[in-house]
C-alpha positions as CSV (number, residue, x, y, z in Angstrom):
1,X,116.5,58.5,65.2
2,X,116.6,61.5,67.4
3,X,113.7,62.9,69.6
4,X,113.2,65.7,67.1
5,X,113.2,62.8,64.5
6,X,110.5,60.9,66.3
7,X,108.0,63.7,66.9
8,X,108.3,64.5,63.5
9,X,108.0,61.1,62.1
10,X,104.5,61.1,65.3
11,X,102.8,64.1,63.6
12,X,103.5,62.7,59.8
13,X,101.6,59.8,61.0
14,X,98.7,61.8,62.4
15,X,98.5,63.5,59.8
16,X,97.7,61.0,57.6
17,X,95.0,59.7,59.2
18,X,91.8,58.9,57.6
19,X,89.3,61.0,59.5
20,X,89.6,64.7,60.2
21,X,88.3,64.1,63.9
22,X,91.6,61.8,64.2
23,X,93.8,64.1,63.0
24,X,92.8,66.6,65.5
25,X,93.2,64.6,68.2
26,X,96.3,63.2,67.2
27,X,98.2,66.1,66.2
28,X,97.0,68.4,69.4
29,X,98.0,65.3,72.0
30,X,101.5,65.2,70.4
31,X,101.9,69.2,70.8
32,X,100.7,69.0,73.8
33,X,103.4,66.7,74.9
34,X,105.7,68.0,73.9
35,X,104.8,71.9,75.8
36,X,103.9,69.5,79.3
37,X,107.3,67.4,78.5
38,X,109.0,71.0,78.6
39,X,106.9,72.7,81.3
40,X,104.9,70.3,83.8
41,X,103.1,73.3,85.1
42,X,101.9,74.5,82.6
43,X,97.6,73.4,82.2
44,X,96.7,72.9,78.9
45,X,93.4,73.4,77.6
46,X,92.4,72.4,73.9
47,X,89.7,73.7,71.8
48,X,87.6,72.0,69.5
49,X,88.9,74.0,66.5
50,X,92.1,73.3,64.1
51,X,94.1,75.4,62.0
52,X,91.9,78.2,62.1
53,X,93.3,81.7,61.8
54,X,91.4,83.6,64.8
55,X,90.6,80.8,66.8
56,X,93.2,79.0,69.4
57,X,93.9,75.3,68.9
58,X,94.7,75.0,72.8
59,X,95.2,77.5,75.7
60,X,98.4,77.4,78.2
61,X,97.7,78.7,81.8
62,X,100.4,78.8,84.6
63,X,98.3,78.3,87.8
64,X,99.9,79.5,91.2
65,X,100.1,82.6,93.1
66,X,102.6,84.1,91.6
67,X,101.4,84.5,88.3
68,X,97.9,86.2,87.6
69,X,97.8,86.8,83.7
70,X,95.1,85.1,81.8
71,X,95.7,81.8,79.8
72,X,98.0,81.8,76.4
73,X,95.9,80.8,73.3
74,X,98.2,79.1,70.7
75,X,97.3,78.8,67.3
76,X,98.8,75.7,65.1
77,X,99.8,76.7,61.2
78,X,100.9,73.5,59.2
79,X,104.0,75.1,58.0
80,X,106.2,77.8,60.2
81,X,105.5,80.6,58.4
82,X,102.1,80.5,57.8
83,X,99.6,82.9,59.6
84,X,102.2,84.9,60.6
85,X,101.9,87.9,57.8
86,X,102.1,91.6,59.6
87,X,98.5,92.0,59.3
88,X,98.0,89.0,61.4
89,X,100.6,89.3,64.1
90,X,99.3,92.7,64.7
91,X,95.5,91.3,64.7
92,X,96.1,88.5,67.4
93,X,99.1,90.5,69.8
94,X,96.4,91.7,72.3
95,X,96.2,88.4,73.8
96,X,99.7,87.6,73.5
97,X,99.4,84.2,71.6
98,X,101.6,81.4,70.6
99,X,102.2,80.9,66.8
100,X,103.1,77.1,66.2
101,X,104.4,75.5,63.3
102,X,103.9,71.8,63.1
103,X,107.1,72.0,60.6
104,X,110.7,73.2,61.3
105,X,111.4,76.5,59.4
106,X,112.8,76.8,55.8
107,X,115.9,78.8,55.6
108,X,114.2,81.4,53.1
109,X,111.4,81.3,56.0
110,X,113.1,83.0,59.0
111,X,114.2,86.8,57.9
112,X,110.6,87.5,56.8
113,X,108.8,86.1,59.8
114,X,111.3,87.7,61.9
115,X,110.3,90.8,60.3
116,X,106.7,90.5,61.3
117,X,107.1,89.4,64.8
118,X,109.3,91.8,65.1
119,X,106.4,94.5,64.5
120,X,104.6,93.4,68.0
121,X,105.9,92.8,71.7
122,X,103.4,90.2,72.9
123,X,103.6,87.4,70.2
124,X,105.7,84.1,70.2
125,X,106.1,82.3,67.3
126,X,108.0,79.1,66.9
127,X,107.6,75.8,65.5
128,X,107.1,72.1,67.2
129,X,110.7,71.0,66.5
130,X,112.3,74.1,68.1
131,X,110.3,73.5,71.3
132,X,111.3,69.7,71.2
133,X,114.9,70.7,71.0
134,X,114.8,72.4,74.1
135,X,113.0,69.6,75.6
136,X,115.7,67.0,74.1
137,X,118.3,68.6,76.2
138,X,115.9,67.2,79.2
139,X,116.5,64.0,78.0
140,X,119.3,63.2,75.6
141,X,121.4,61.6,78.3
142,X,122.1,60.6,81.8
143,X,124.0,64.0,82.9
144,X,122.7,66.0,85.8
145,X,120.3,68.8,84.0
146,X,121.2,72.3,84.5
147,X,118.8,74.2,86.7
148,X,119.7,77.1,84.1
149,X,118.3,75.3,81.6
150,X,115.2,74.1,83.7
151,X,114.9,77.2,84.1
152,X,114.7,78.5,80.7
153,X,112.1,75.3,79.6
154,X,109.9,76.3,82.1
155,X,110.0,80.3,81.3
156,X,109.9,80.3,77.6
157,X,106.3,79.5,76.9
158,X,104.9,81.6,79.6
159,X,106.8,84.7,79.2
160,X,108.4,84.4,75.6
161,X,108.0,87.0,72.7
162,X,109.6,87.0,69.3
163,X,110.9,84.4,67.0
164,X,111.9,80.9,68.1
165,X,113.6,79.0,66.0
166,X,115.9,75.9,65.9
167,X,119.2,77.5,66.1
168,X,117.8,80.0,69.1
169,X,116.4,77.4,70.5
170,X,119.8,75.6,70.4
171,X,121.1,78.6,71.2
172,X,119.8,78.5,75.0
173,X,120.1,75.2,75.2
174,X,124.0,75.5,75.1
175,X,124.4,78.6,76.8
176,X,122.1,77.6,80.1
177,X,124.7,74.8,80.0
178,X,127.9,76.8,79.8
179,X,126.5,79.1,82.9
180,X,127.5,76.8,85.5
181,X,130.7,75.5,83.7
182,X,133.5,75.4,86.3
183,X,136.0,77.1,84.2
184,X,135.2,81.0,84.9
185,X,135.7,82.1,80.9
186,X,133.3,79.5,79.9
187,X,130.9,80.2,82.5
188,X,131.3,84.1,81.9
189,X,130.5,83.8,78.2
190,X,127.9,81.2,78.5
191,X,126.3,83.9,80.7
192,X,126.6,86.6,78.4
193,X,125.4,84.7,75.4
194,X,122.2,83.4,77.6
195,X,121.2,86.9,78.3
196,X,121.8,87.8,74.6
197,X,119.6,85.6,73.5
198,X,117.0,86.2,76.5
199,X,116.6,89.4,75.4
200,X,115.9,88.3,71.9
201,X,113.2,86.1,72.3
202,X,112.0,87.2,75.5
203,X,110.2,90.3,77.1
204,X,111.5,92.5,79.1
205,X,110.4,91.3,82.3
206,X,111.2,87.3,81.0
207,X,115.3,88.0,80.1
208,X,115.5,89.9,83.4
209,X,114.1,87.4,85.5
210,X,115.8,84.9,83.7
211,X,119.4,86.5,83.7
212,X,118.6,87.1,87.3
213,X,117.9,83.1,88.3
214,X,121.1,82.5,86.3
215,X,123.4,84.6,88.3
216,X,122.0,82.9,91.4
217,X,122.7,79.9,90.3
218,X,125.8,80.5,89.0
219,X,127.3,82.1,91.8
220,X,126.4,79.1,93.9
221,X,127.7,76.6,91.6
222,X,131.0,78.7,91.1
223,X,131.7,80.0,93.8
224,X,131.5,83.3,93.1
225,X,129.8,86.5,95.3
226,X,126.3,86.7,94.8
227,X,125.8,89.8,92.4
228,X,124.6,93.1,93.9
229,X,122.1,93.3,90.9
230,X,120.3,90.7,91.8
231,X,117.7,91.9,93.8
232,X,114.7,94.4,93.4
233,X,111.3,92.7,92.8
234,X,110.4,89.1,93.5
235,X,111.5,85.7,91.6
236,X,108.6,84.5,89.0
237,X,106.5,81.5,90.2
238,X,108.5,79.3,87.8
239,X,111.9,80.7,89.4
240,X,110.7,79.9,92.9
241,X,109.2,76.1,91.5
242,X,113.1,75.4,90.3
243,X,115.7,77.7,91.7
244,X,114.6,77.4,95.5
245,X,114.3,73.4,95.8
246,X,118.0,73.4,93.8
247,X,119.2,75.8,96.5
248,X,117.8,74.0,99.3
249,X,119.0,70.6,98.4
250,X,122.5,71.6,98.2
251,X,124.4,71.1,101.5
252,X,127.2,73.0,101.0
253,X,125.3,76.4,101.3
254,X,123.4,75.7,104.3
255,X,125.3,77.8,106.2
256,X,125.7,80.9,103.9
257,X,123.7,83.4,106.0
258,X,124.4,86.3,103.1
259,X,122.8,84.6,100.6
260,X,120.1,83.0,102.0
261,X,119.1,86.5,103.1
262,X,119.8,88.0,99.8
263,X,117.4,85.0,98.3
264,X,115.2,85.2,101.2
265,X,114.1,88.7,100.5
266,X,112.9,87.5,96.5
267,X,110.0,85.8,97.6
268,X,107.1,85.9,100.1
269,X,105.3,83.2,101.8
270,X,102.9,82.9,99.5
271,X,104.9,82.1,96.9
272,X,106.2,79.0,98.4
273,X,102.5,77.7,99.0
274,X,102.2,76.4,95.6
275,X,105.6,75.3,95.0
276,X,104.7,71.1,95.6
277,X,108.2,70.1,94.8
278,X,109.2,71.2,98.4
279,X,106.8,69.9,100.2
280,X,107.4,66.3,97.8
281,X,110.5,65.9,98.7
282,X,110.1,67.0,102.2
283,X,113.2,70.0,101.6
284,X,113.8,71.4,105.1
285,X,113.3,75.3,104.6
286,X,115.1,76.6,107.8
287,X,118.0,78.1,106.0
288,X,115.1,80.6,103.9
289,X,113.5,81.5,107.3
290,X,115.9,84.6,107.7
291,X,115.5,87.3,110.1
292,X,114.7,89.2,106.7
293,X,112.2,86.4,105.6
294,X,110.7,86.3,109.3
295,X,110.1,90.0,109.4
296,X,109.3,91.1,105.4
297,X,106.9,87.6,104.6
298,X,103.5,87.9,105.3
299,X,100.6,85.9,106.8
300,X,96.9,86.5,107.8
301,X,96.8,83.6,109.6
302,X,98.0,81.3,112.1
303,X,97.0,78.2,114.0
304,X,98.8,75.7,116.5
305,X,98.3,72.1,116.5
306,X,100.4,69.4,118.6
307,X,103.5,67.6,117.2
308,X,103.5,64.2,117.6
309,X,106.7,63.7,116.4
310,X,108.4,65.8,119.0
311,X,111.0,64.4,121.3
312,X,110.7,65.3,125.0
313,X,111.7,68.8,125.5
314,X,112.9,69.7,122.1
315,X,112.4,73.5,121.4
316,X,115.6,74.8,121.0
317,X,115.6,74.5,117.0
318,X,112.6,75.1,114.7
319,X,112.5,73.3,111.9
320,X,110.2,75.1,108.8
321,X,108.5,73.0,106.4
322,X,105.8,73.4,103.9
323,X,103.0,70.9,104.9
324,X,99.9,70.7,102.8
325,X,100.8,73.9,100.7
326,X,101.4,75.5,104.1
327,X,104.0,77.2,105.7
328,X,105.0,74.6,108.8
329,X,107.3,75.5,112.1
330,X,108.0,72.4,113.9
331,X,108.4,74.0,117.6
332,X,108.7,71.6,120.4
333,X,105.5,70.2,121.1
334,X,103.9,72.6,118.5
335,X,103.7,72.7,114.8
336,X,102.5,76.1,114.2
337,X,100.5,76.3,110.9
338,X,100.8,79.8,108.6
339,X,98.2,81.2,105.7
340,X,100.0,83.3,103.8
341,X,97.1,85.3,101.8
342,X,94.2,83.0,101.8
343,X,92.3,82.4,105.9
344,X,90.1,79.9,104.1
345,X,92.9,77.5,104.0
346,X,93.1,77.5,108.2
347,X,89.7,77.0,110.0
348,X,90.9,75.8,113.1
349,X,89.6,74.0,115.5
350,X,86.3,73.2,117.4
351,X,86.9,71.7,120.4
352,X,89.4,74.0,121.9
353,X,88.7,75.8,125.3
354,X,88.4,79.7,126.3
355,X,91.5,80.8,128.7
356,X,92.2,81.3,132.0
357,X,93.8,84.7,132.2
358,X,96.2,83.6,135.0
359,X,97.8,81.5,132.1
360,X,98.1,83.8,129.7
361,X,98.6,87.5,131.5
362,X,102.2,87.2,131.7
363,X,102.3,86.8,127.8
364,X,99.3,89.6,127.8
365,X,101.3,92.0,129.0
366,X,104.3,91.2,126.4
367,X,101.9,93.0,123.9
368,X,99.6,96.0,123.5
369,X,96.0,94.7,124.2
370,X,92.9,96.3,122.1
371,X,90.4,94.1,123.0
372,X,89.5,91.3,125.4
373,X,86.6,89.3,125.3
374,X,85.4,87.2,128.3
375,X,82.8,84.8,129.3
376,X,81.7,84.1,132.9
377,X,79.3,81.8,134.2
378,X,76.3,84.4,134.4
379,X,77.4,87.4,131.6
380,X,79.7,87.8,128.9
381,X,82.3,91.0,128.9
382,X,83.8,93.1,125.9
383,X,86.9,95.5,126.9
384,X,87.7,97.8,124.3
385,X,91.0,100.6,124.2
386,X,87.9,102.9,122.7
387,X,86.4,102.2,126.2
388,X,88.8,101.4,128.7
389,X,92.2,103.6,129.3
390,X,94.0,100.4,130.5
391,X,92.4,96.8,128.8
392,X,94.3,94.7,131.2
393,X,94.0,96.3,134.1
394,X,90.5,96.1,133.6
395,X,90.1,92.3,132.4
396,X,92.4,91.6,136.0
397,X,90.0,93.4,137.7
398,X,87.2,91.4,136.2
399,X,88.9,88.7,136.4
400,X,89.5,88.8,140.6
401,X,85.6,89.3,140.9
402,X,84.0,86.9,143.5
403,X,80.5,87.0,142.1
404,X,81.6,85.4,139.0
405,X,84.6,83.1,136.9
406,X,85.5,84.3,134.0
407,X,87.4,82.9,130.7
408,X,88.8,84.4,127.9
409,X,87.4,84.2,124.6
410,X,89.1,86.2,122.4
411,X,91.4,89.1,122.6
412,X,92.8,91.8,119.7
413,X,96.7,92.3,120.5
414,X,99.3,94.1,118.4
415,X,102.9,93.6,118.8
416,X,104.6,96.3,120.2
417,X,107.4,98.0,117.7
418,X,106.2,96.1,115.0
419,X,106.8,97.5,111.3
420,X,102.9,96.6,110.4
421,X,101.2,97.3,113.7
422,X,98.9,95.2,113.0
423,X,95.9,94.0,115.1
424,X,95.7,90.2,115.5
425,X,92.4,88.7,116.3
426,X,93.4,85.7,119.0
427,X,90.2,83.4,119.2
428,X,91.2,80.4,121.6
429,X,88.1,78.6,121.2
430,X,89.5,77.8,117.4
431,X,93.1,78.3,118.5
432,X,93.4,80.8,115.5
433,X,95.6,84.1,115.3
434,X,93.7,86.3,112.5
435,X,95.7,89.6,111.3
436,X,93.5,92.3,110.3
437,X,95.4,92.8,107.0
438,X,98.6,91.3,106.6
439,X,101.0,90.7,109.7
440,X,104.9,89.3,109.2
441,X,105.4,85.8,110.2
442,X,107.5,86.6,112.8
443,X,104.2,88.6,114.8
444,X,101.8,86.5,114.2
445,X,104.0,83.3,115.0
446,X,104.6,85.4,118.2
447,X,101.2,85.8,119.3
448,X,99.6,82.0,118.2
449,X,102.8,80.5,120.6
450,X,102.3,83.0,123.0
451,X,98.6,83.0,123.7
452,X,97.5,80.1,121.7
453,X,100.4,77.6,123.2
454,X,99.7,78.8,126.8
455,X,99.7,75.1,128.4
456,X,103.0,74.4,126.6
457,X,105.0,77.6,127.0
458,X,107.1,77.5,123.7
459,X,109.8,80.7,123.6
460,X,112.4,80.2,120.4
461,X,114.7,82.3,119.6
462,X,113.0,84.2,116.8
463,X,110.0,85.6,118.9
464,X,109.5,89.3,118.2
465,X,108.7,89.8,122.5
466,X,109.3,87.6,125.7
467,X,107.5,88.0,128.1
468,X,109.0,89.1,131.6
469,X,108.1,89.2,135.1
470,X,108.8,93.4,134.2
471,X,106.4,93.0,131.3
């Protein structure tokens, strides 16, 4: 028997239960399955309702940062085409629902139910056999999966529209496969026909971003240039889940600057936050952190701890990392620690001591200074630019007093030149670096080693500003 065999021969079974609470159960655990066999990200939530025309059997969400639509209600119809009458494709496409048959279509079945999901732009319809032949291709044999294909399994749920049927489903299947043939006119048609039928039983947005993940791939496994159509916009949380740990893992690209800056500028930080099978199997990121990723990513926060793993004197190279869902450089004796949207996820520490300026007004002086706030053993001192015409000559001046010793507490810096200009709150009792807004990784990176890694002076290559005896 064949997969599709054995789901149907499952459901038969549940269906023939004795008790209605049985069949429920049993048919809704087998469909959903089957959709987490196809899509492990997806979250599933079922209902207590069955069969019924305006209420969802189950609802499909797609947590992550990338994707912020509301969950996908699917609706389960005994047979393929039931339910799915013009009236009611048009009464349920404002939430953008999944029409499910428990039974494979009927021949006569398809042209009119084409016909009436044809009428709407935000409704699936399919059955349980079509989405357990795409799911068979994950599983009929030892083969290396496509990452095209991956790809399309883990898409097609969230962002399909239209009719899916066996042969479509099929379809896909064969062409995701074809993509990355090595022979060019097999690879060029199974391209062709994958975007055919993307645009077919996708929307809009779905068969671009899916074409576009295709090319990628594609070019890396053939060979070929990168095409020059491939960027505008960012790759879809699923995209970034399955094409980025593919790209990483494969050694032979490492060194392709172009691409990785082509692919680099696709995707922000916080997109990779989420993305667990990175930080699973521990994929070194370096060849992602471009000069365009370093500069166009952004962060509102940054924080130093100390690497124990670091060999004596070893800061030539950072190694990037994601680490607990975050963003991780691995810089001598530092690993400095990035938030990409969220500060809750970095509180710091605290235990950490104010600073002595004479340790960090060489690095000062690298960057324009808003704000210092300092603490002596008698009064505490704010310097403000509102207040002050020159902040550090002012904090050296307070600094040099004999009547008191003062430590730094905070200070609001900006680096200079910088594309965001943005002000970024140094507080070295928590050994945080705060943007007020957004800041690029590479400025905020800058200040937390320059300020925050004062007792280890840190100075890799990528630092927006080093400081100088001139500065």
């Amino acid at each position: 028997m064949t997969r599709i065999d054995d789901v149907r021969e499952a459901i038969r079974r549940a269906m023939d239960e004795p008790s209605q609470d049985a069949v429920v159960s049993g048919v809704k655990g087998i469909v959903a399955s089957e959709i987490n066999g196809l899509d492990s990200s997806v979250e599933i939530t079922l209902t207590s309702n069955f069969n019924h025309t305006y209420l969802p059997d189950m609802f499909l969400s797609w947590p992550g940062s990338g994707n912020k639509s509301a969950p996908r209600p699917v609706y389960l119809r005994n047979t393929f085409s039931e339910g799915v009458t013009n009236y009611e494709v048009r009464e349920l496409e404002g939430s953008e629902p999944i029409v499910l048959g428990l039974t494979s279509a009927e021949p006569q079945d398809v042209a009119p139910v084409r016909e009436s999901v044809n009428l709407t732009r935000q409704v699936l319809v399919s059955d349980v056999d079509s989405v357990a032949t795409l799911r068979a291709e994950t599983t009929s044999s030892n083969a290396p999966q496509s990452p095209v294909l991956r790809v399309v399994q883990s898409s097609i749920l969230r962002l399909g529209e239209g009719l899916l049927d066996g042969d479509l489903a099929s379809g896909l299947a064969d062409a995701a496969e074809r993509v990355t043939s090595t022979e060019a006119q097999t690879a060029s048609q199974g391209m062709a026909d994958l975007e055919r039928y993307a645009y077919s039983v996708y929307n809009d947005t779905g068969a671009y971003q899916l074409s576009r993940a295709a090319q990628i791939i594609q070019a890396v496994t053939t060979g070929q240039a990168l095409p020059a159509d491939v960027e505008g916009g960012r790759l879809s949380e699923s995209d970034v889940r399955i094409l980025l740990p593919y790209l990483l893992a494969r050694h032979d690209i490492r060194d392709d600057s172009e691409l990785w800056d082509r692919v680099s500028r696709l995707v922000d930080l916080s997109d990779l936050e989420d993305v667990r099978e990175l930080e699973d199997a521990d994929i070194v990121l370096s060849p992602l952190l471009t000069s365009s990723a370093l500069d166009g990513w952004t962060a509102v926060r940054a924080t130093l701890v100390a690497n124990s793993d670091a060999a004596a004197g070893d800061a030539s190279e950072t190694t990037w990392r994601l680490r607990s869902g975050l963003l991780t450089a691995e810089v001598g004796p530092w690993l400095l620690i990035f938030a990409g949207v969220d500060k809750r996820k970095l509180k710091g520490h605290d235990d950490s001591v104010p600073a002595i300026w004479e340790d960090i007004s060489l690095s000062a002086r690298a960057l324009a200074v808003d704000e210092a706030d300092l603490r002596g053993i008698t009064r505490r001192v704010s310097i403000s630019a509102e207040e002050s015409g020159n902040v550090l000559r002012d904090v050296d001046e307070l600094t040099q007093t004999l009547t008191d010793s003062y430590r730094v507490i905070s200070m609001g810096v900006r680096v200079p030149g910088s594309e965001f200009d943005a002000t970024i709150d140094v507080d070295f009792k928590k050994m945080l670096a705060s943007a007020e807004g957004h800041s690029s990784v590479r400025d905020i990176g800058t200040v937390a080693l320059l300020l925050l890694g004062r007792r280890e002076p840190t100075r890799p290559s990528w630092l927006a500003v080093v400081p100088t005896s001139d500065s």
